[in-house]
VOKOL-27558 format. One record per residue (C-alpha): residue in three letters; z, x, y. Coordinates in steps of 0.2 Angstrom, whole numbers, plus 5000, padded with zeros to 4 digits. Layout:
BEGIN
AlaZXY...
END
This chain:
BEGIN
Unk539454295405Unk539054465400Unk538754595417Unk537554695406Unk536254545405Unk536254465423Unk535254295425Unk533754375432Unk532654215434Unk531854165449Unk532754065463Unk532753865465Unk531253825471Unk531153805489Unk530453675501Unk530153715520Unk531153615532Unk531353655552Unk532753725560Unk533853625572Unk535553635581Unk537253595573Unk538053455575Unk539053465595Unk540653405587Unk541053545575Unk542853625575Unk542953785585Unk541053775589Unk540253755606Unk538853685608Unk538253775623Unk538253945611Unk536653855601Unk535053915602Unk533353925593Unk532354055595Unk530554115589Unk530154285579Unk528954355568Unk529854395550Unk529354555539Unk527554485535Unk527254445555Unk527554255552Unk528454175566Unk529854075561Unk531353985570Unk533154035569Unk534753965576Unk535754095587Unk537454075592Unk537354155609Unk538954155621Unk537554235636Unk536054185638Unk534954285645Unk536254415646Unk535654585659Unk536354545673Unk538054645673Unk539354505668Unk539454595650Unk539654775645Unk538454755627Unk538154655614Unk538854615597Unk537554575583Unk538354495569Unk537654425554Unk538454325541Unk538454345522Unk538154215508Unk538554045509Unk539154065526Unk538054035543Unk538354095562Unk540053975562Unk540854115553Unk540954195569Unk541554075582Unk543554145583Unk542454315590Unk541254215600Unk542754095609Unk543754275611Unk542354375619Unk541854245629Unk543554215637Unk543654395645Unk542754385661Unk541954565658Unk541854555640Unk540554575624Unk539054445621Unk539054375606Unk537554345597Unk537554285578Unk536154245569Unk535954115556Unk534854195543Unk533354125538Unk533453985523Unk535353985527Unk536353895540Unk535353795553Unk534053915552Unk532153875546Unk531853865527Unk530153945526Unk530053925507Unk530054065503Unk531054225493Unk531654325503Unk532654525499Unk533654635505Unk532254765513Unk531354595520Unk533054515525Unk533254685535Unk531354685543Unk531754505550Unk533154555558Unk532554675567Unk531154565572Unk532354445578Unk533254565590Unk531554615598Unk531254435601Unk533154425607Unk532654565619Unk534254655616Unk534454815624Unk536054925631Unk537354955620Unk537554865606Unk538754845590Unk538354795573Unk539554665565Unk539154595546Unk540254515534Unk539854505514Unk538054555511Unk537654515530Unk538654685531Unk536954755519Unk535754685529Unk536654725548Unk537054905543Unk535054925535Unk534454885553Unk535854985562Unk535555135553Unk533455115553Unk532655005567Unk533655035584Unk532255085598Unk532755015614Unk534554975610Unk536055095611Unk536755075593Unk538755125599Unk539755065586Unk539654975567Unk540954835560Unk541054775544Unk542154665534Unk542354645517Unk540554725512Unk539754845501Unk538955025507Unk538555055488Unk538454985473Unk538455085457Unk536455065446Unk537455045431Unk538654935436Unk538854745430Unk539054645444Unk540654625458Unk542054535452Unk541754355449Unk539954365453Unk539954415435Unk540254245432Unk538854155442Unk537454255437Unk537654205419Unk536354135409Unk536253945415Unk537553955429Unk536754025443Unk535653885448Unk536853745443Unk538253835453Unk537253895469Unk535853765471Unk536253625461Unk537953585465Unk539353655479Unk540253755467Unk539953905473Unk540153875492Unk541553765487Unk542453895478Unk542054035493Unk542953905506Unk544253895495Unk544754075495Unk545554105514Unk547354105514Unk548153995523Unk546853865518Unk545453805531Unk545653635535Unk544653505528Unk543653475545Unk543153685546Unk542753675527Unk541653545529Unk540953625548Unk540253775534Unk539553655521Unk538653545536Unk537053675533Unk536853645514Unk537053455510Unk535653455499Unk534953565483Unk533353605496Unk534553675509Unk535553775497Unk533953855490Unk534354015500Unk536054005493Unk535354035476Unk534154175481Unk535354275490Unk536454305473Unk535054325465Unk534754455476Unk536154545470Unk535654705467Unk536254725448Unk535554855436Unk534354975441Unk532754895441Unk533254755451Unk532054715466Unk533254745478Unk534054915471Unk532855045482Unk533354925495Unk535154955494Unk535055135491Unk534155165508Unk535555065516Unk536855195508Unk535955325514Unk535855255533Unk537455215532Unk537755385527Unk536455445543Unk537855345553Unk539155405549Unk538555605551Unk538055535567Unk539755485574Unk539355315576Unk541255215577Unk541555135564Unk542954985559Unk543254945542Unk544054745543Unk544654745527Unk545554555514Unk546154665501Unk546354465489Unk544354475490Unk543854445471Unk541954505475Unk542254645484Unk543854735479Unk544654895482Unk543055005475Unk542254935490Unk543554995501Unk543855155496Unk541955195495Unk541955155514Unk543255265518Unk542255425507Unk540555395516Unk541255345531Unk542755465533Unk543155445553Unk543055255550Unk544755165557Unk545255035543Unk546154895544Unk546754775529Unk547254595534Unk548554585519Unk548654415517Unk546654365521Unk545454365505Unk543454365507Unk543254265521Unk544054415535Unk543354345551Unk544454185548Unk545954285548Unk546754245565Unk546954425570Unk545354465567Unk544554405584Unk545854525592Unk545854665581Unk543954685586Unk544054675604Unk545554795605Unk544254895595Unk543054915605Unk543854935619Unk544655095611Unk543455175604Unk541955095610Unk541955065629Unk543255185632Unk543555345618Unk544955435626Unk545955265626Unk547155235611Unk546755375600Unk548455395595Unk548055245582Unk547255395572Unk547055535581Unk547955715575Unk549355775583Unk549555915593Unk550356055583Unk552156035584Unk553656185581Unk553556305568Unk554556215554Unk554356305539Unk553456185524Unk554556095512Unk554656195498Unk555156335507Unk556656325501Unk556556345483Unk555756515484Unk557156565496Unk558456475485Unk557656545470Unk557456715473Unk559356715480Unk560256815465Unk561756755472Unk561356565471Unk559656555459Unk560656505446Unk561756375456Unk561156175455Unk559956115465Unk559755945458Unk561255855447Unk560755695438Unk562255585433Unk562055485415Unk562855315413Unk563855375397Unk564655495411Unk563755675404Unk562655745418Unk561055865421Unk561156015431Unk559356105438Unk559656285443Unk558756325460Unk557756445450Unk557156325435Unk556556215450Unk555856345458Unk554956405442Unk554556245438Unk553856175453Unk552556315454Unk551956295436Unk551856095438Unk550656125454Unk549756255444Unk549556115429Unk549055975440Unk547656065448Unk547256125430Unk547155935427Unk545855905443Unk547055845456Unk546455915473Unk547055905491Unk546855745499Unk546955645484Unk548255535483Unk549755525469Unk550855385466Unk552355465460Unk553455305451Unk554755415444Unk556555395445Unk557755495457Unk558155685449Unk557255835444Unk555855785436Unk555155695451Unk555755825464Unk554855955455Unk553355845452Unk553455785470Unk553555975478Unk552156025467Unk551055895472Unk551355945490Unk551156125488Unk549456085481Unk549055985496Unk549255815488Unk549555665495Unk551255595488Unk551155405490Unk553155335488Unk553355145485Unk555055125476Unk555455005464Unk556354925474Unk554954845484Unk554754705468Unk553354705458Unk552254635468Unk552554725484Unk552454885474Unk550754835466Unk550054785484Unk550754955489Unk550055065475Unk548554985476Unk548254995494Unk548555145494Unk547155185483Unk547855315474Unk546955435463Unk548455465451Unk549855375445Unk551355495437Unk552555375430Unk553855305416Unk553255225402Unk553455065413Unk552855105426Unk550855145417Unk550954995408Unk551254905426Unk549754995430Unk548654965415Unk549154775415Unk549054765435Unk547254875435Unk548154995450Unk546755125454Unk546955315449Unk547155435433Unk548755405424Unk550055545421Unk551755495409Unk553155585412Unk553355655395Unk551855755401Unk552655845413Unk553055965402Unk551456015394Unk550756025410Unk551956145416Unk551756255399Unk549856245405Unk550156305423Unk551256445416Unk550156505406Unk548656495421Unk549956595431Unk550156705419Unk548356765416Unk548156805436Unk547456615439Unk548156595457Unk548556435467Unk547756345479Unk547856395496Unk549356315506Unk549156155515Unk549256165535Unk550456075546Unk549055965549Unk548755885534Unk549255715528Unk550655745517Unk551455585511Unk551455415512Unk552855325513Unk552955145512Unk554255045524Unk555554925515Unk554454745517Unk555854655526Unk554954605541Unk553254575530Unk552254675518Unk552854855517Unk551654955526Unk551255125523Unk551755255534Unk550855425534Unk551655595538Unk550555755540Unk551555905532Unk552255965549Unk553155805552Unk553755785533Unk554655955536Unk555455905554Unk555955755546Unk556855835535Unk557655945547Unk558155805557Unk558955705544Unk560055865538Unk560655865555Unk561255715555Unk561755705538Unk562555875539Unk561755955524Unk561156125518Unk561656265507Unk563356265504Unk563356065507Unk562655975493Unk562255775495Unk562555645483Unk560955535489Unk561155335483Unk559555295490Unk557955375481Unk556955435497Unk558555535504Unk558655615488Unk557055725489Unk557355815507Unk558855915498Unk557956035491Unk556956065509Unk558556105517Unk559256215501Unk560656085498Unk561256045480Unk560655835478Unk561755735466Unk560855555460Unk562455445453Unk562155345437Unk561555185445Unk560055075448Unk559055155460Unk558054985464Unk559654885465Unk560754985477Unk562254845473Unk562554945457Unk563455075461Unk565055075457Unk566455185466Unk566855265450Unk564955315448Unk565155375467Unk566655485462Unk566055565448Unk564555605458Unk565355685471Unk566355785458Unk564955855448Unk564455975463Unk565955955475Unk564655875487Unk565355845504Unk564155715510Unk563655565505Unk562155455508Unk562255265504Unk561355095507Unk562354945515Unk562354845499Unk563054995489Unk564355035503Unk564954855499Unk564954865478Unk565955025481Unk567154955489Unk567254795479Unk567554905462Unk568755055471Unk570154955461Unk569455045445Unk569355225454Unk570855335443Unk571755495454Unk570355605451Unk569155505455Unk570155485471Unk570255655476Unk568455685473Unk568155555489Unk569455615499Unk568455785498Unk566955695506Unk566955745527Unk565355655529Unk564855475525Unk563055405530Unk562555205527Unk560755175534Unk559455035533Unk560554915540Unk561954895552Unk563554915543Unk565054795550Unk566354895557Unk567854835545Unk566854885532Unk566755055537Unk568555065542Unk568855005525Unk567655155519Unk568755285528Unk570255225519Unk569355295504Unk568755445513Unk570055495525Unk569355665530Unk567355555532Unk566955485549Unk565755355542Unk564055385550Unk562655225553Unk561155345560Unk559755205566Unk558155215564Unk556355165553Unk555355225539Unk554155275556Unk555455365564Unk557055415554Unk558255455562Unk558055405577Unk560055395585Unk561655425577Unk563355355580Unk564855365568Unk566355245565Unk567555335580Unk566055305593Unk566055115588Unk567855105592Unk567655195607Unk566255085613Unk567154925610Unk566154745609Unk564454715617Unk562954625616Unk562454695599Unk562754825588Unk562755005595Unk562055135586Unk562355285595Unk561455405607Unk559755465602Unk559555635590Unk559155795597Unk556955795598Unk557155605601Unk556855505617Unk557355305616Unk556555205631Unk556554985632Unk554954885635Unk555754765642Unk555754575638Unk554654425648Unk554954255651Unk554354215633Unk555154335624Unk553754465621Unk553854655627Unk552754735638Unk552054925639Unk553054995654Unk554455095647Unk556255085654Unk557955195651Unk558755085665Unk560755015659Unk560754845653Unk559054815653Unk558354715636Unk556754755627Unk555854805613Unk556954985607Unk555355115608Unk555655295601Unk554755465607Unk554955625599Unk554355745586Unk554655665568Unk553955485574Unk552455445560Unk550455515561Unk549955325560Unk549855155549Unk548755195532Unk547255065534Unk548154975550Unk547155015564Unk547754865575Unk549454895568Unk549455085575Unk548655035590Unk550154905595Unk551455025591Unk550955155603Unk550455045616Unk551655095630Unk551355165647Unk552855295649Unk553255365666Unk552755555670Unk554655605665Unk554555515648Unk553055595648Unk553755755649Unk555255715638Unk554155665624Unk552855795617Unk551155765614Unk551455585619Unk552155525601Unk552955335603Unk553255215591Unk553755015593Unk555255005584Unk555154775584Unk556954795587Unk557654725600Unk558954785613Unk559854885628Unk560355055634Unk562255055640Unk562855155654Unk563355315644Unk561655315637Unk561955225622Unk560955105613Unk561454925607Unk560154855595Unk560154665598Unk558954605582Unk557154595579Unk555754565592Unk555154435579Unk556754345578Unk557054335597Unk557154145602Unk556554075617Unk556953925626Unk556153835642Unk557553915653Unk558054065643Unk557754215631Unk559154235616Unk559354395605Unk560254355589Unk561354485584Unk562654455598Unk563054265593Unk563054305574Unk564454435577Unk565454305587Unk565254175574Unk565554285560Unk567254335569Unk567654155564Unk568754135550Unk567754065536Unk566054145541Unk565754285530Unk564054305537Unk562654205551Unk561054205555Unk560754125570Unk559054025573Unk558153915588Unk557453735579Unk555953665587Unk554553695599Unk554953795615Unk555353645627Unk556653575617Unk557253705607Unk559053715600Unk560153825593Unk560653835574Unk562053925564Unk561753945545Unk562854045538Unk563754115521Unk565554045520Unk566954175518Unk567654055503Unk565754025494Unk564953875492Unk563953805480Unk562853705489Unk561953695507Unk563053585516Unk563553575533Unk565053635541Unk566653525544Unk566953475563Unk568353595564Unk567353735559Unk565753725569Unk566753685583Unk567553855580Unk565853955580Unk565153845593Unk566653905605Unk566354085598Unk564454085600Unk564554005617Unk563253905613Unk563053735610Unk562353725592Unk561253585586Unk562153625567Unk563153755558Unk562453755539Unk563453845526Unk562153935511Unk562753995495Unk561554135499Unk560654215514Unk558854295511Unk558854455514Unk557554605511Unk557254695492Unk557554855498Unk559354855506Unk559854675500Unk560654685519Unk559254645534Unk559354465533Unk557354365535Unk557854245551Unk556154185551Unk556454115534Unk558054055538Unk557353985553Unk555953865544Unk557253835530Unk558253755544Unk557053655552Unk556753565537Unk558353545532Unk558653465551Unk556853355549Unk557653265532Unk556453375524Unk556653455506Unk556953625510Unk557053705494Unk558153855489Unk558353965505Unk558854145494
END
């Protein structure tokens, strides 16, 4: 089992045997794509492979080039019928041709042992044969990336080589390296053979990895090539061919196809990086040393998928919509990762401390307060932060972190993560925020996604990182301090720092909440970090003079941008239903803040514990003039009930995303003005912002055409100057959300043509205001009609003895019906469905004739806000609760 001493013996010996077509009947796989097809190999041999080939022949117009992809190991040419079937059904589209390499898939066994430098010399005889010429784009998976990538970089002559895709491949591998994840495993003494050739373990256990699992019928499509020990003979030589240690055979040969690749890439060539980050070969190494020799690649990680990429069902897609941006048609969708234009002159984020700081008058005020459960507090002076800041970026770069690396900062809201963050920035730095509150898992997906090269944590937090194996250096916080003592001391002997960071540069990555599926990270450049910031103290109503008690951990570091005083409360930052109203109170007291910024979950805890509040503690909130709750919408008796605690507050719901915050605003008095709707209204849009519809179709999806026209309902699109720089590694992700084709006055209305797709649903009223409806995702459609969510929950929740619905369309499209399950106002303990008397009642009040009205002790809802309730969830919950089904536990 040890890496240091691979099995190095020679593969199973091989018999020849002829190639022939697949069988006609295989899932997914048409037979007309077959052919065989005669080429000399590296030593001039002609030999016979099978060719999946969706054209024939192609050269006379009907396509615009050609994809070349080659499969890795134990895979064949089936691996790439979902491309095949999607090429082919565009009438002006790609061929397809995939080869079956020789000794594996329905391709000749020749009997003999063949490398990585031959593998690559038989390709490229193949393509000669094939004739292939015009443009032409490299596709390999697993080591079928090696070998496609080797001819891309070294043997093109006639063809136009315009673009390179790879999935879950290697461009390196390090001499004195062990081998790859479990391939550690196979190639130890006595397994190899056994696991490769003599048996199906080792295809077995590759087929076993996608996730959903294939079907039994696709699994056994893959293994129809290798039914015998003879025909997985090639099997056994290509991980034998794994080029471990560096005498290995093959290791000159994978070096020169580093060093292509690296040709490659200094030539521009487009690259796509498809990447199933659950691959237990080819990890995260793999990725990130993509990304450092390929830097202009676009990346794109299937979250879910695990070695097997192309079998992912977005992959077909992802490709083609690829291609036709970068490929066919450059100046097409490069806002999926193209920079900005420069946007105003907002000065950088820690701006303010030096201004603050060198402020006699104010340097020795608070700029950060951290309350303490036992009710003691600790004040930061504007100058200490100041001070400290600067020696912390000075220590860190003392310590080797440079700009554009990336530092997972899992500390907990105060002063020692806001001078650690504004250090890390001023060095340039990109600060990666995934709160806790994401779970341990989603934090550890986004951590390591991230592919960070630090981690500065708690205690806790490293020894989640040691026992999870996150990537990166780690830095405790009890550090902190002698790093600071050591950049004092640089400063002191003259050492200055490193030039400032332009506007330009990534800044932070900021990772979204996971309620509508894996938190994705979200990049800012430093420009749009520090309009951000502007835009929130606008609306929150924040600057010198106006501290902020910030309940929610990402709010609590733009204080110090905008030269307010930020107050954290004794609480649980991961579990916003902690905070208590007395913890809120004592808050606001310990720096006479006048705004407050809370979640909805601890809008509701605060209001559930105000009975404990004693008359100081109730002045202290009556001082508050401005209350904000984001995240989720809040219900407006809850906020009437917030004002009663804070008279002189108009409580504030500003809507927006991690992608675009804030993007409108609206506050309690507005609500009342604007009376009942179809929804929840959220306001009119910020100043810099622009909010347009994509309206719906027929079957419920939006299209790109943007619309401000009253009462029109569509996906909710914002424009304007603090939407996001792009996805991290989510190409097709970025692509989608600025696909939208504006008019010339949006155009005009929105600089630089920054857009972003919020997945909300809803409509614009007549005063311009905007009526958010529920998620794209959670829209249901019928035969005859298209239903948004939020408006029947509301009236059903206006019942008595509905505390809180989802509402939910059971069954397939043409005989769809409608569903209430719902949290009763008096709980219960148990699913059970409602009494006659009361689903009639939210049947009346929906206007809908419901199928059932369920009552849940619980609805699920996301980790973040505890609030934005997963109708998708509830919605297959539901149907097997209607089928007679066990459903399980719903939250």
């Amino acid at each position: 089992m040890s890496a240091a001493l691979p099995d190095t013996s020679s593969p199973s010996p091989a018999v020849v045997l002829p190639a022939v077509r697949p069988p006609a009947d295989l899932p997914g796989w048409d037979p007309r794509w077959s052919r065989l097809v005669r080429a000399r190999d590296h030593a001039g041999v002609e030999r016979t492979w099978h060719v999946l080939d969706t054209a024939p022949g192609a050269g006379d117009g009907d396509v615009v080039g050609t994809l070349l992809c080659v499969h890795g190991n134990p895979t064949w040419s089936y691996l790439w019928r979902h491309l095949a079937s999607a090429a082919s059904a565009v009438q002006l589209g790609w061929r397809v041709v995939a080869v079956d390499q020789l000794e594996m898939g329905f391709s000749e066994r020749t009997g003999t042992t063949r490398r990585l430098a031959q593998r690559v010399e038989d390709l490229a005889g193949l393509v000669e044969a094939l004739a292939l010429s015009g443009k032409v784009v490299a596709v390999g998976h697993d080591w079928g990336g090696i070998v496609v990538s080797g001819w891309a970089a070294t043997h093109p002559t006639s063809v136009d080589v315009t673009g390179l895709v790879v999935a879950n491949t290697a461009a390196s591998w390090p001499a004195d390296a062990g081998a790859p994840g479990v391939l550690k495993a196979v190639l130890a003494p006595g397994v190899r053979r056994w696991a490769t050739s003599g048996s199906e373990a080792f295809l077995r256990t590759t087929l076993a990895l996608p996730r959903p699992a294939l079907p039994a019928a696709v699994k056994a499509a893959y293994r129809s090539p290798y039914s015998s020990k003879a025909e997985r003979a090639g099997i056994d030589a290509f991980v034998a061919d794994v080029p471990v240690g560096a005498q290995h055979p093959s290791r000159a040969a994978l070096d020169a196809v580093s060093a292509g690749i690296g040709r490659l890439a200094a030539a521009g060539v487009p690259t796509l990086v498809a990447w199933g980050p659950r691959d237990p070969v080819f990890g995260e190494w793999f990725l990130r040393d993509w990304r450092a020799r390929v830097p202009h690649a676009d990346v794109h990680r299937f979250e879910g998928a695990s070695h097997l990429t192309p079998e992912d069902p977005g992959f077909a897609d992802l490709v083609l919509r690829w291609l036709d941006a970068r490929v066919l048609d450059p100046g097409v969708g490069q806002d999926a990762g193209a920079a900005p234009a420069p946007g105003p002159d907002v000065p950088p984020m820690w701006a303010a401390l030096r201004q603050r700081s060198g402020d006699a008058r104010v340097a020795d005020g608070p700029a950060v307060v951290e309350m303490r459960p036992d009710g003691s507090s600790r004040a930061v002076s504007w100058g200490l932060l100041a001070r400290r800041t600067e020696e912390l970026a000075a220590g860190f770069a003392a310590r080797g972190v440079r700009a554009g690396q990336r530092v997972s900062l899992l500390v907990p809201p105060g002063a020692d993560l806001t001078a650690a963050l504004y250090a890390l920035l001023r060095l340039g730095a990109v600060a990666v925020v995934a709160d806790a509150g994401l779970g341990v898992r989603g934090l550890s997906r986004a951590v390591t996604g991230a592919g960070v090269d630090w981690v500065v944590g708690v205690p806790k937090a490293l020894l989640a990182a040691r026992a999870l194996r996150w990537p990166g250096q780690r830095v405790a916080v009890a550090e902190l301090v002698a790093i600071a003592e050591q950049g004092a001391a640089r400063l002191a002997a003259g050492t200055a720092l490193p030039a400032e960071p332009g506007p330009q540069a990534e800044g932070a990555v900021l990772f979204t909440s996971g309620s509508t599926g894996p938190a994705k990270g979200v990049v800012y450049t430093h420009g749009q970090l520090a309009q951000l910031a502007q835009a929130m103290g606008r609306v929150i109503r924040i600057g010198p003079g106006q501290p902020l008690v910030s309940a929610f951990a990402p709010f609590a570091l733009f204080g110090p941008a905008l030269g307010a005083t930020c107050v954290v409360p004794a609480m649980d930052v991961t579990k916003p239903a902690t905070l208590t109203a007395s913890a809120l109170a004592d808050a606001v007291a310990a720096a006479a803040a006048t705004s407050v910024f809370l979640s909805p979950a601890a809008v509701v805890n605060v209001l559930a514990t105000a009975g404990g509040l004693d008359g100081a503690q109730r002045a202290a909130l009556g001082t508050v003039t401005t209350l904000l709750s984001a995240g989720a919408p809040v219900p407006t008796p809850l906020l009437q009930r917030v004002r009663e605690l804070m008279p002189l507050a108009d409580p504030r719901t500003p809507y927006g995303a991690t992608e675009v915050l804030p993007a409108t605003d609206v506050g309690l008095s507005d609500i009342l003005d604007a009376g009942e709707g179809e929804g929840i209204c959220v306001g009119r849009p910020v100043e810099g912002v622009t909010v347009a519809l994509a309206p719906l179709d027929a079957d419920g999806r939006a299209g790109a055409e943007l619309l401000t026209t009253p009462g029109v309902v569509g996906e909710v699109v914002v424009g304007g100057e603090h939407v996001k720089d792009h996805y991290d590694q989510l190409w097709g992700t970025q692509a989608a959300s600025v696909d939208v084709r504006p008019s010339a006055t949006l155009l005009g209305a929105v600089r630089a043509g920054r857009w972003h797709r919020t997945g909300d649903v809803g409509h614009l009223d007549e005063r311009g205001r905007v009526w958010i409806e529920g998620r794209l995702a959670h829209v249901v459609t019928t035969a005859g009609e298209v239903v948004t969510p939020v408006g029947p929950e509301q009236r059903a929740e206006r019942v008595a003895g509905i505390a809180r619905a989802a509402f939910v369309g059971i069954g397939p499209r043409a005989a769809c019906q409608f569903a209430v399950v719902a949290e009763a106002s008096d709980p219960v303990r148990r699913t059970t469905v409602a009494d006659p008397v009361l689903a009639q009642a939210v049947r009346v009040a929906t206007g809908r004739n419901l199928a059932a009205v369920l009552l849940v002790p619980a609805l699920p809802t996301d980790v973040r806000h505890n609030s934005k309730i997963d109708r998708v969830r509830v919605q297959a919950w539901a149907e097997r609760a209607l089928a007679g089904e066990r459903a399980g536990r719903l939250a």
